[in-house]
PDB file with one MODEL, atoms N, CA, C and O in Angstrom:
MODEL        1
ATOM      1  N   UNK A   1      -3.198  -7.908 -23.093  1.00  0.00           N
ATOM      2  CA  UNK A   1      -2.656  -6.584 -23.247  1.00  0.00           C
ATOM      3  C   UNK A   1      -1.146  -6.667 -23.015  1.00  0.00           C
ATOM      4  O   UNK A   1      -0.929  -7.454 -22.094  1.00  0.00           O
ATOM      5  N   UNK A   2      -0.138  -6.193 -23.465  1.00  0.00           N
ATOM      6  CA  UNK A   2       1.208  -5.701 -23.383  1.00  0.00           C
ATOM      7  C   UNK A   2       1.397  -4.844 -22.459  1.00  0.00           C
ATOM      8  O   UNK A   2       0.853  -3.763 -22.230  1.00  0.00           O
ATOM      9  N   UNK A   3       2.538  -5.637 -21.737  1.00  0.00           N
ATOM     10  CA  UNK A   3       3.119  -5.071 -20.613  1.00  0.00           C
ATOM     11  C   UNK A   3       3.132  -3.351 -21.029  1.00  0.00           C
ATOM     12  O   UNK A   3       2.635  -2.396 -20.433  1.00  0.00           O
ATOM     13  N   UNK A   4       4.078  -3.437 -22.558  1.00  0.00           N
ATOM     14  CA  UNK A   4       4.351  -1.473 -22.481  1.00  0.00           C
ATOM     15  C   UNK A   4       3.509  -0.689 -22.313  1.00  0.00           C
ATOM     16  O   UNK A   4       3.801   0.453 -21.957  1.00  0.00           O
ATOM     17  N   UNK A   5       1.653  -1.246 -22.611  1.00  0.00           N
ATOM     18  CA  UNK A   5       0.967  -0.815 -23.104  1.00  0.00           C
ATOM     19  C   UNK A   5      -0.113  -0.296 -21.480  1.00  0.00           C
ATOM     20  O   UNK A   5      -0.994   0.557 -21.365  1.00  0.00           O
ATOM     21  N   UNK A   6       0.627  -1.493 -20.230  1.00  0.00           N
ATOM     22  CA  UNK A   6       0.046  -1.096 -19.283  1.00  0.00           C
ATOM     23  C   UNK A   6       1.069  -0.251 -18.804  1.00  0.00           C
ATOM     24  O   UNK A   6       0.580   0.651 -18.124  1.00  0.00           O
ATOM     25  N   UNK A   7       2.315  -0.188 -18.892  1.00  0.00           N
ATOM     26  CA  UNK A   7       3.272   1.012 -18.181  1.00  0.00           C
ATOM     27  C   UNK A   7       2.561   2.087 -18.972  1.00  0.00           C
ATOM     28  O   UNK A   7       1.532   2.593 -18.524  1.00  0.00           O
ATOM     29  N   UNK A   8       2.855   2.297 -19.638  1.00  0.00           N
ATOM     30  CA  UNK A   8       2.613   3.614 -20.349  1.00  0.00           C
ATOM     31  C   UNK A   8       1.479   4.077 -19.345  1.00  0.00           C
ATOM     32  O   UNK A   8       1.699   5.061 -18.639  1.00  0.00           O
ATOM     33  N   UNK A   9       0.537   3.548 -19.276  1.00  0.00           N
ATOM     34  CA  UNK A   9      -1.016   4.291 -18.505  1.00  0.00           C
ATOM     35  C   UNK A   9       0.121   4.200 -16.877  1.00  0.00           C
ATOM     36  O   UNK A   9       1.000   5.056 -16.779  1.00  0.00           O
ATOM     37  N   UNK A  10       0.018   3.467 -16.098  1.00  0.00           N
ATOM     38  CA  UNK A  10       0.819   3.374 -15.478  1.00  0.00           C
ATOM     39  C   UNK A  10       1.794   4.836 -14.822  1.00  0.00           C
ATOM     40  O   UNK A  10       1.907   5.391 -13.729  1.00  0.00           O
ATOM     41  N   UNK A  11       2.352   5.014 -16.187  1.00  0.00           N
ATOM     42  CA  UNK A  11       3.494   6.412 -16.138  1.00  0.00           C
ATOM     43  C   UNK A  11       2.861   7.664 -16.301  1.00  0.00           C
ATOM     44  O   UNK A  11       3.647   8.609 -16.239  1.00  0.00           O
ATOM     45  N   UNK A  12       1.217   8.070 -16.564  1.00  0.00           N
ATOM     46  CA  UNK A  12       0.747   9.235 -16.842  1.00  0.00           C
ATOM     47  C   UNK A  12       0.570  10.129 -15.601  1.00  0.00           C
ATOM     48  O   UNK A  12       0.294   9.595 -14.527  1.00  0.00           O
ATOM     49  N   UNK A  13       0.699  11.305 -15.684  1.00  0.00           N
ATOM     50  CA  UNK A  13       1.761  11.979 -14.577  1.00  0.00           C
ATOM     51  C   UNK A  13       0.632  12.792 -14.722  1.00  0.00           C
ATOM     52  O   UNK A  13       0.112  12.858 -15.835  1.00  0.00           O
ATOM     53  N   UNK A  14       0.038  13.595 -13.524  1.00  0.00           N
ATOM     54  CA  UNK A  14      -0.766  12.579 -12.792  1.00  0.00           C
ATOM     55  C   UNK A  14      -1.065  11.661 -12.757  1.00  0.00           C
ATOM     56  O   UNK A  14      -1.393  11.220 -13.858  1.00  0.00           O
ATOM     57  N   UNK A  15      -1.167  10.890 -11.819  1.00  0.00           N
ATOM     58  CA  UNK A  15      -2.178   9.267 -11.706  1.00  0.00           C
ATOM     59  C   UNK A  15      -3.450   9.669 -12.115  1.00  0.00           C
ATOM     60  O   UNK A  15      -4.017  10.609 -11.557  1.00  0.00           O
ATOM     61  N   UNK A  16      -3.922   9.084 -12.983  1.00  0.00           N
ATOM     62  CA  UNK A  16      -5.765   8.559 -13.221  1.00  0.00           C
ATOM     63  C   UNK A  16      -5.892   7.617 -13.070  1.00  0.00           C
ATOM     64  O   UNK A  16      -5.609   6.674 -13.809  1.00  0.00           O
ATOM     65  N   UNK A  17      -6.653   7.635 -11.415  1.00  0.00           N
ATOM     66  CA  UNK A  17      -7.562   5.946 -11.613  1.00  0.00           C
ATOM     67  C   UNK A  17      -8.376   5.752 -12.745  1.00  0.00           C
ATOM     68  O   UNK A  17      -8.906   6.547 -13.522  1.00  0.00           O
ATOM     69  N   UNK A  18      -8.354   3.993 -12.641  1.00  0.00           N
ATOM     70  CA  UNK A  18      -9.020   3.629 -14.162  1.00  0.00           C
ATOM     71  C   UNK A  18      -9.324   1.703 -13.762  1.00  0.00           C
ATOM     72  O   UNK A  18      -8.848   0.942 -12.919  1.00  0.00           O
ATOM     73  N   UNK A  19     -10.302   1.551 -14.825  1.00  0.00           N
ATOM     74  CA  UNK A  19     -10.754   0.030 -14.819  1.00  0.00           C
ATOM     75  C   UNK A  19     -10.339  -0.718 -15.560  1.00  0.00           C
ATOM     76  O   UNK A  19     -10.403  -0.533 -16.776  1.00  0.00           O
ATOM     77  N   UNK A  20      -9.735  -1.893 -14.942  1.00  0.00           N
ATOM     78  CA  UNK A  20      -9.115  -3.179 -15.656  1.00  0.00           C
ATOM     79  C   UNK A  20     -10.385  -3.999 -16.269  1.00  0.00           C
ATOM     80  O   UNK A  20     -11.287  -4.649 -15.742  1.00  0.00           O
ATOM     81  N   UNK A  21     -10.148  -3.769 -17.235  1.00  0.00           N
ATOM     82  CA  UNK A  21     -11.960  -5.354 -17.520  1.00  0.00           C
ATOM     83  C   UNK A  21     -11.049  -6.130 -18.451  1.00  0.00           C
ATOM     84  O   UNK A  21     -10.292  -5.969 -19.408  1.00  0.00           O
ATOM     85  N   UNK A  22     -11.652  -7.280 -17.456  1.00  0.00           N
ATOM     86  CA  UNK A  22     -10.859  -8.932 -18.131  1.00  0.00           C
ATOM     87  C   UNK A  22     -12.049  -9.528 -19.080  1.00  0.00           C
ATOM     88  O   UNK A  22     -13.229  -9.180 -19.123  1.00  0.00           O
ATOM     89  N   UNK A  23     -11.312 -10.617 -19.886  1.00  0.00           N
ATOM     90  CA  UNK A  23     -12.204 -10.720 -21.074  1.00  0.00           C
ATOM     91  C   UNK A  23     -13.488 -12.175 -20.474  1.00  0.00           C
ATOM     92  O   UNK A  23     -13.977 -12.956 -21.290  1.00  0.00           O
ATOM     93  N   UNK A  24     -13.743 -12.223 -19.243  1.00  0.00           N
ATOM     94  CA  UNK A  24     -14.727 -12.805 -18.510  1.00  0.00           C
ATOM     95  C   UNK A  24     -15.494 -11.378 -18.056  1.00  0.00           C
ATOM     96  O   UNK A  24     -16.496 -11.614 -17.380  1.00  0.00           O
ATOM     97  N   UNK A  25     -15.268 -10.117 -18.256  1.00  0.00           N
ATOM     98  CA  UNK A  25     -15.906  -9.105 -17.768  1.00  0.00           C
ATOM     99  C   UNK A  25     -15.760  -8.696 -16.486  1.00  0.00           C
ATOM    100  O   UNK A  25     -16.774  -8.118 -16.094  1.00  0.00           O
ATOM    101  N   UNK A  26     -15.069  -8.754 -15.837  1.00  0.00           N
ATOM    102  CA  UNK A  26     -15.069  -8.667 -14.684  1.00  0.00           C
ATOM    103  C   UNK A  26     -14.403  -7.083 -14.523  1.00  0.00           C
ATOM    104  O   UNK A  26     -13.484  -6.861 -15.312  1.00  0.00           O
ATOM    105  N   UNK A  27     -14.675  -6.237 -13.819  1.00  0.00           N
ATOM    106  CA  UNK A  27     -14.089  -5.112 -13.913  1.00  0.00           C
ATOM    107  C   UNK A  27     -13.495  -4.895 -12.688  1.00  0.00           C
ATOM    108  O   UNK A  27     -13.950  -5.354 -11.640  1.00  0.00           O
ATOM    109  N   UNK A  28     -12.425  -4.167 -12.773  1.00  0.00           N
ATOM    110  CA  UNK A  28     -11.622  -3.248 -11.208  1.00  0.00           C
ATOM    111  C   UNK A  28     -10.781  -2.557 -11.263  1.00  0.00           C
ATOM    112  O   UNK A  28      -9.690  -2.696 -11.815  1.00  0.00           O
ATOM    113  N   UNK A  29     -11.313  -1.495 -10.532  1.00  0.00           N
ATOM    114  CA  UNK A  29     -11.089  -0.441  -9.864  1.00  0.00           C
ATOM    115  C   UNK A  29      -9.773  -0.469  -9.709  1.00  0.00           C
ATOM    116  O   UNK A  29      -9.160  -1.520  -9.524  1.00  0.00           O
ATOM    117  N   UNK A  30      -9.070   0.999  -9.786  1.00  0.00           N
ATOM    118  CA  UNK A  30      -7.522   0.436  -9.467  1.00  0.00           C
ATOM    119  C   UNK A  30      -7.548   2.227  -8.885  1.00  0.00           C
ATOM    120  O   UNK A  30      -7.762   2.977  -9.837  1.00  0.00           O
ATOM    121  N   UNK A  31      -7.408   2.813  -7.819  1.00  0.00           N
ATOM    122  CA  UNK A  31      -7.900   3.972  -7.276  1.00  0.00           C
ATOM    123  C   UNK A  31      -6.421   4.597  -7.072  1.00  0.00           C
ATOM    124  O   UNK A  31      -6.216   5.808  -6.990  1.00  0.00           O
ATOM    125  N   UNK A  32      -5.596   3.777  -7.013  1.00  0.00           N
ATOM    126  CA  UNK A  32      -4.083   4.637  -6.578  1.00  0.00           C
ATOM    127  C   UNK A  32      -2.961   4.083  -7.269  1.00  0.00           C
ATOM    128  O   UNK A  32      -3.002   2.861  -7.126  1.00  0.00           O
ATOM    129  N   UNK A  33      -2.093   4.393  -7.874  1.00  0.00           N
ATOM    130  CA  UNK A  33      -0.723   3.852  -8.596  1.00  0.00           C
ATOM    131  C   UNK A  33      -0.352   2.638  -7.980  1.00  0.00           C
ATOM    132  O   UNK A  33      -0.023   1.609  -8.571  1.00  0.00           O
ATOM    133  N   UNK A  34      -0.452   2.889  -6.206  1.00  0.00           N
ATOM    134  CA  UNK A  34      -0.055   1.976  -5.526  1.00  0.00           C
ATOM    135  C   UNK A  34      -0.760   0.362  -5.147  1.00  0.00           C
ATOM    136  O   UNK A  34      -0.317  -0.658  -4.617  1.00  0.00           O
ATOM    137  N   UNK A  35      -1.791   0.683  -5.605  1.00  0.00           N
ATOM    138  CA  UNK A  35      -2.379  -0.708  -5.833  1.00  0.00           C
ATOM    139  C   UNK A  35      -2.225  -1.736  -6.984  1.00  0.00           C
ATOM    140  O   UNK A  35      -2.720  -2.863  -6.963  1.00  0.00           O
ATOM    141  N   UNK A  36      -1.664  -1.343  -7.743  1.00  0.00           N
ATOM    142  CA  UNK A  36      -1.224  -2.170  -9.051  1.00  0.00           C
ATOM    143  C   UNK A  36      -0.050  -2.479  -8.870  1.00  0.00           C
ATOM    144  O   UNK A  36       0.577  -1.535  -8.387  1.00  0.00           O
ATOM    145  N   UNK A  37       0.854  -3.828  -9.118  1.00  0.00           N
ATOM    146  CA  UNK A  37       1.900  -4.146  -9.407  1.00  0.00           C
ATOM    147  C   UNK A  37       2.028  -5.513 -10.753  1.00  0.00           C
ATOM    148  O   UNK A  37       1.483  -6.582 -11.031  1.00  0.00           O
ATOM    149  N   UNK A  38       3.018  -4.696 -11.227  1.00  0.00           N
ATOM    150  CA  UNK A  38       3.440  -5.492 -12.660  1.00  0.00           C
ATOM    151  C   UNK A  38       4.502  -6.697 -11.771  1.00  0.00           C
ATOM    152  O   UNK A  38       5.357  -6.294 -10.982  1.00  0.00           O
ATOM    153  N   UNK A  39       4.286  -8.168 -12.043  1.00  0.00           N
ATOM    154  CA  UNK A  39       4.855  -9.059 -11.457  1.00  0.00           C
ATOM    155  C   UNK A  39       5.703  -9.382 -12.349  1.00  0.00           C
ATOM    156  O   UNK A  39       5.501  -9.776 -13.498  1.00  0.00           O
ATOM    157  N   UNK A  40       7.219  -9.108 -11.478  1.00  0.00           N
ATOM    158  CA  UNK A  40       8.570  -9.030 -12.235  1.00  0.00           C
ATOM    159  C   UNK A  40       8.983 -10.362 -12.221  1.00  0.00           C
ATOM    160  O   UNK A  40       8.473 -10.979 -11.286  1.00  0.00           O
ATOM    161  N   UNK A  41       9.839 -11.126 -13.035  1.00  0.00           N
ATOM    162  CA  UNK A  41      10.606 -10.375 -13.508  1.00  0.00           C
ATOM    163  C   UNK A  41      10.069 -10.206 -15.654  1.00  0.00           C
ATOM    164  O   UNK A  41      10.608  -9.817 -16.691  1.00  0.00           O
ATOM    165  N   UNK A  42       8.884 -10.731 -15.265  1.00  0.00           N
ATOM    166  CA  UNK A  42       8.432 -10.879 -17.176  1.00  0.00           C
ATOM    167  C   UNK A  42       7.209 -10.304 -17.631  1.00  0.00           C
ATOM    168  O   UNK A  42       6.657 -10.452 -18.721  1.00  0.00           O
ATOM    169  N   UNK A  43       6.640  -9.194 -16.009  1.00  0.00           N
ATOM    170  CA  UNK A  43       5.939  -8.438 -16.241  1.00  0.00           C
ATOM    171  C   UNK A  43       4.678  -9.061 -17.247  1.00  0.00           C
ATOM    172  O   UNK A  43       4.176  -8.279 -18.055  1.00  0.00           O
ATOM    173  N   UNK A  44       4.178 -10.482 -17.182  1.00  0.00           N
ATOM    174  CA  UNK A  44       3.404 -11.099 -18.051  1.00  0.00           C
ATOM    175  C   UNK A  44       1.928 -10.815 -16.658  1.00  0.00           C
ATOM    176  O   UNK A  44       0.887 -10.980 -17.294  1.00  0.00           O
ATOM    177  N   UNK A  45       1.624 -10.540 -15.412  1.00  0.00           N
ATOM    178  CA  UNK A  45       0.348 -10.832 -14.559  1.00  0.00           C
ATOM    179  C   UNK A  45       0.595  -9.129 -14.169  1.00  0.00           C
ATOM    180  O   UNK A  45       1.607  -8.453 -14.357  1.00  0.00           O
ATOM    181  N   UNK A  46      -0.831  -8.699 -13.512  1.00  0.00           N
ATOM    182  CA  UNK A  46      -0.398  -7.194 -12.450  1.00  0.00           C
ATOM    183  C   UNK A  46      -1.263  -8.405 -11.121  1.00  0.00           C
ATOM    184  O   UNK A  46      -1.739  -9.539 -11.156  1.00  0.00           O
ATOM    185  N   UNK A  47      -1.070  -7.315 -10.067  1.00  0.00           N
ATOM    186  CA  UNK A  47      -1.498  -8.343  -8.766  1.00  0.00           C
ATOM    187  C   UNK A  47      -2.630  -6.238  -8.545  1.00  0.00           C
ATOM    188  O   UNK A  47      -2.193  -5.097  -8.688  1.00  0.00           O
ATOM    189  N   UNK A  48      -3.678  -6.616  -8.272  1.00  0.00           N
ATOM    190  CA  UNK A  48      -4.177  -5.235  -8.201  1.00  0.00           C
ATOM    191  C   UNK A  48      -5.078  -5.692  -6.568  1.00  0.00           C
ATOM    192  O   UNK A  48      -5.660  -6.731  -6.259  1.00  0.00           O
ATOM    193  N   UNK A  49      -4.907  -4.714  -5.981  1.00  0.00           N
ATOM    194  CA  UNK A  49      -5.266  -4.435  -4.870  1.00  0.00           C
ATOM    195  C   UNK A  49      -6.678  -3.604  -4.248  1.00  0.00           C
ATOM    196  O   UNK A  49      -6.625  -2.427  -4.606  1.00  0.00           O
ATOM    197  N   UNK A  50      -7.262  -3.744  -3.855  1.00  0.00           N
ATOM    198  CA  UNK A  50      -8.303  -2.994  -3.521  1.00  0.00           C
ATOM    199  C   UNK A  50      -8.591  -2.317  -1.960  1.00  0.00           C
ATOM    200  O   UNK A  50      -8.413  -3.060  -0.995  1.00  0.00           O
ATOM    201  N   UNK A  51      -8.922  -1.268  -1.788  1.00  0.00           N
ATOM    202  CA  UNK A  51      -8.932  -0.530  -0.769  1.00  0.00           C
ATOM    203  C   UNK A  51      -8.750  -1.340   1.034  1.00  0.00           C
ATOM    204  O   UNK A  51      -8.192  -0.849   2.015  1.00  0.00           O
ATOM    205  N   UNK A  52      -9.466  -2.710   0.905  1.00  0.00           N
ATOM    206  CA  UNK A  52      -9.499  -3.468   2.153  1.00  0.00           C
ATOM    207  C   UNK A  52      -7.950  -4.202   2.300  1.00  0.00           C
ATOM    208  O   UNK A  52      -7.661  -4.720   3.379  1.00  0.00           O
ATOM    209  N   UNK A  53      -6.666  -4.226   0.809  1.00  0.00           N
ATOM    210  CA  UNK A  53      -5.993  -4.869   1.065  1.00  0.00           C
ATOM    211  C   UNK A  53      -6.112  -6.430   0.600  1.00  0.00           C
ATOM    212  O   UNK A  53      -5.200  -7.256   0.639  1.00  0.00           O
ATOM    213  N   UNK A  54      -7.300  -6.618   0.200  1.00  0.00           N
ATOM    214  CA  UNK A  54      -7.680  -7.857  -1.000  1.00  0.00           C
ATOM    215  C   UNK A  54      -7.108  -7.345  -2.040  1.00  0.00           C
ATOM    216  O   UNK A  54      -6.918  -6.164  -2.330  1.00  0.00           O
ATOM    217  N   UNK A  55      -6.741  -8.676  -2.798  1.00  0.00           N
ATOM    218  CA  UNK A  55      -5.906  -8.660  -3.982  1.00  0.00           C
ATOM    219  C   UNK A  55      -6.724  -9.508  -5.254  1.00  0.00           C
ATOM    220  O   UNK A  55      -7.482 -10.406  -4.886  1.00  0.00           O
ATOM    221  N   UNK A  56      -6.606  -9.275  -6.584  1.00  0.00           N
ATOM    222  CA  UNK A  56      -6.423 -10.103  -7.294  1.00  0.00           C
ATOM    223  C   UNK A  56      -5.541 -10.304  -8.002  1.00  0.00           C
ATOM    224  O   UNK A  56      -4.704  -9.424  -7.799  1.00  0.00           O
ATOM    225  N   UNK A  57      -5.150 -11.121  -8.910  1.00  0.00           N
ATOM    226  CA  UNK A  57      -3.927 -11.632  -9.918  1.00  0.00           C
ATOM    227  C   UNK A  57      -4.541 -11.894 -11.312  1.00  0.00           C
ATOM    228  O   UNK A  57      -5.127 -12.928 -11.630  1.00  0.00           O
ATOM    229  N   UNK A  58      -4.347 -10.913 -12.031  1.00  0.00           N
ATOM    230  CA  UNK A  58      -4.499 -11.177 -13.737  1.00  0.00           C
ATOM    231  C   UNK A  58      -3.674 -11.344 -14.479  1.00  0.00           C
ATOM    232  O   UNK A  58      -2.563 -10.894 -14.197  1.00  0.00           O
ATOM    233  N   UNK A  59      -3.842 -11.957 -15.557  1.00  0.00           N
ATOM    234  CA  UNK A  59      -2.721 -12.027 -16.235  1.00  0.00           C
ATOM    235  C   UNK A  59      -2.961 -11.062 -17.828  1.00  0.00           C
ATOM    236  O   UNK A  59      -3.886 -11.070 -18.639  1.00  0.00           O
ATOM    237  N   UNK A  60      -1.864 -10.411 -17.782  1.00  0.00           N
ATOM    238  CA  UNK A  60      -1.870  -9.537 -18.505  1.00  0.00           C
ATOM    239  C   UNK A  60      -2.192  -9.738 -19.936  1.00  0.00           C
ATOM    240  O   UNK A  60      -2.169  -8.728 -20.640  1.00  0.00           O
ATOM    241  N   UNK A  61      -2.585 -11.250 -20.666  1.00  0.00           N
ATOM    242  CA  UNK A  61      -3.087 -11.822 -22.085  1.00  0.00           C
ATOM    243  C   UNK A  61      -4.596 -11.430 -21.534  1.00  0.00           C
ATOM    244  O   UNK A  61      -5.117 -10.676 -22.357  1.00  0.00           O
ATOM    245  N   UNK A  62      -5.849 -11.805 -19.928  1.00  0.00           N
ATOM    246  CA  UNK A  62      -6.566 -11.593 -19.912  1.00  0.00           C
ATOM    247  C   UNK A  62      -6.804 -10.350 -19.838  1.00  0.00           C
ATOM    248  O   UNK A  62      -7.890 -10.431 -19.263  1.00  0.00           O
ATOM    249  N   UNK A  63      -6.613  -9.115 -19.989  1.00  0.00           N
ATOM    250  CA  UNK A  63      -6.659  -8.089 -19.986  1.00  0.00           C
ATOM    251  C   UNK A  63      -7.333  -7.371 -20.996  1.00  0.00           C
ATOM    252  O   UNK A  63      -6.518  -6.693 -21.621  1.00  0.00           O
ATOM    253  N   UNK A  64      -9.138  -7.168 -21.646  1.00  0.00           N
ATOM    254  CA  UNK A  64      -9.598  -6.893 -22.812  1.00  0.00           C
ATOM    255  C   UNK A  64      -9.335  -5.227 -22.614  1.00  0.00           C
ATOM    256  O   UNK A  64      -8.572  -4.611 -23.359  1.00  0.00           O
ATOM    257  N   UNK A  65      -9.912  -4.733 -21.752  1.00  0.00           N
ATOM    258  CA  UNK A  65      -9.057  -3.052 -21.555  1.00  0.00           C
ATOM    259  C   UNK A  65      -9.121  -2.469 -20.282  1.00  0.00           C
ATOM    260  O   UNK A  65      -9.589  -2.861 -19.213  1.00  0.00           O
ATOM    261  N   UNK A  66      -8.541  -1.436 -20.639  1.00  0.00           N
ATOM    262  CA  UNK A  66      -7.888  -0.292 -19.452  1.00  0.00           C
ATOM    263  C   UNK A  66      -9.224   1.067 -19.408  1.00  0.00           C
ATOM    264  O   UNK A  66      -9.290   1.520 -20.551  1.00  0.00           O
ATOM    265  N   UNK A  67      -9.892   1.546 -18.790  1.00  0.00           N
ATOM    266  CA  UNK A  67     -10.332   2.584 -19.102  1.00  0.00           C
ATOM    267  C   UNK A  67     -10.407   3.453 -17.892  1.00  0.00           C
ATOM    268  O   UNK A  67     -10.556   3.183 -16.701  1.00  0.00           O
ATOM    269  N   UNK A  68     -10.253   4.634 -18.576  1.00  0.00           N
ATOM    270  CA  UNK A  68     -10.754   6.124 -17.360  1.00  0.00           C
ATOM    271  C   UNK A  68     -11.465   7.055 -18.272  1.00  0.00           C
ATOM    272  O   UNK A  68     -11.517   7.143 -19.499  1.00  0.00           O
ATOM    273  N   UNK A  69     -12.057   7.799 -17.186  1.00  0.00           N
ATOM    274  CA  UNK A  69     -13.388   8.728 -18.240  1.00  0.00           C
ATOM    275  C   UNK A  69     -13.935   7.719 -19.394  1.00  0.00           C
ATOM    276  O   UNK A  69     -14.337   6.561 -19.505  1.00  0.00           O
ATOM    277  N   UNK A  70     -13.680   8.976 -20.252  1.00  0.00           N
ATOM    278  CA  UNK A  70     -14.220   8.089 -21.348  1.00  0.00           C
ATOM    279  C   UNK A  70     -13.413   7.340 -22.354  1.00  0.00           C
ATOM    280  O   UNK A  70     -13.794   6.661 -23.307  1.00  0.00           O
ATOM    281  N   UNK A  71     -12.019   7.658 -21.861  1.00  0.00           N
ATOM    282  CA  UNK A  71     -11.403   7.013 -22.761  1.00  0.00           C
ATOM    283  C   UNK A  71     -11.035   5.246 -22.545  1.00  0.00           C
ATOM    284  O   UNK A  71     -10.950   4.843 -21.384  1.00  0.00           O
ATOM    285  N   UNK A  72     -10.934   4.757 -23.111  1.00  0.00           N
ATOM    286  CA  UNK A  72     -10.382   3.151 -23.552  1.00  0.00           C
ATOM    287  C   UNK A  72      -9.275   2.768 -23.842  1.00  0.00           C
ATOM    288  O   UNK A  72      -8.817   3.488 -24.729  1.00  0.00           O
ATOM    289  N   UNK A  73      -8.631   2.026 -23.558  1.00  0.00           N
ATOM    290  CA  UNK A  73      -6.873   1.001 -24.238  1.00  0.00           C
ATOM    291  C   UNK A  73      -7.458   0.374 -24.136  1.00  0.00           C
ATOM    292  O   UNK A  73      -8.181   0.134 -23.170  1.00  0.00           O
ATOM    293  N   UNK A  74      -7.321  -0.334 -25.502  1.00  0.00           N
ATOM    294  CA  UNK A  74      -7.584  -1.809 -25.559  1.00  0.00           C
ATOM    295  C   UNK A  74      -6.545  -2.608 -26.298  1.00  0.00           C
ATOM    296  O   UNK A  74      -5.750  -2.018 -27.029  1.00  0.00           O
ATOM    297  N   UNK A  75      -6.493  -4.179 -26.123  1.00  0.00           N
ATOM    298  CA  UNK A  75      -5.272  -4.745 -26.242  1.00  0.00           C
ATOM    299  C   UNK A  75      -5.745  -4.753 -28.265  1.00  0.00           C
ATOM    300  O   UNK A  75      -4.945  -5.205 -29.084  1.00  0.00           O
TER     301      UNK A  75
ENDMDL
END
């Protein structure tokens, strides 16, 4: 997925939490703006965080989509 393509969701004003699913399937939760970070300076991985303060690191090519409700981004 493209960096613009995760700001954009990212920038929707309100925050909607929403699910990252990587193309191994793996899905997560991303519950607050503040748990996601785009890793600067080429914005190519996010580092996403989960409520205990565990982290993971994706890289933003593994990224098959973004979803909340019912809607979908997909790369």
């Amino acid at each position: 997925m493209k960096s613009k393509n995760v700001e954009d969701i990212l920038n929707i004003r309100p925050f909607k939490p929403f699910i990252v699913e990587t193309d191994s399937g793996k899905k997560i939760a991303v519950k607050h703006l503040d748990f996601f970070i785009l890793t600067p300076p080429r914005k190519d991985a996010a580092i996403i965080f989960n409520e205990d303060g565990h982290f993971t690191i994706v890289d933003l090519d593994n990224i098959s989509s973004i979803s909340f409700g019912e809607k979908t981004a997909k790369r």
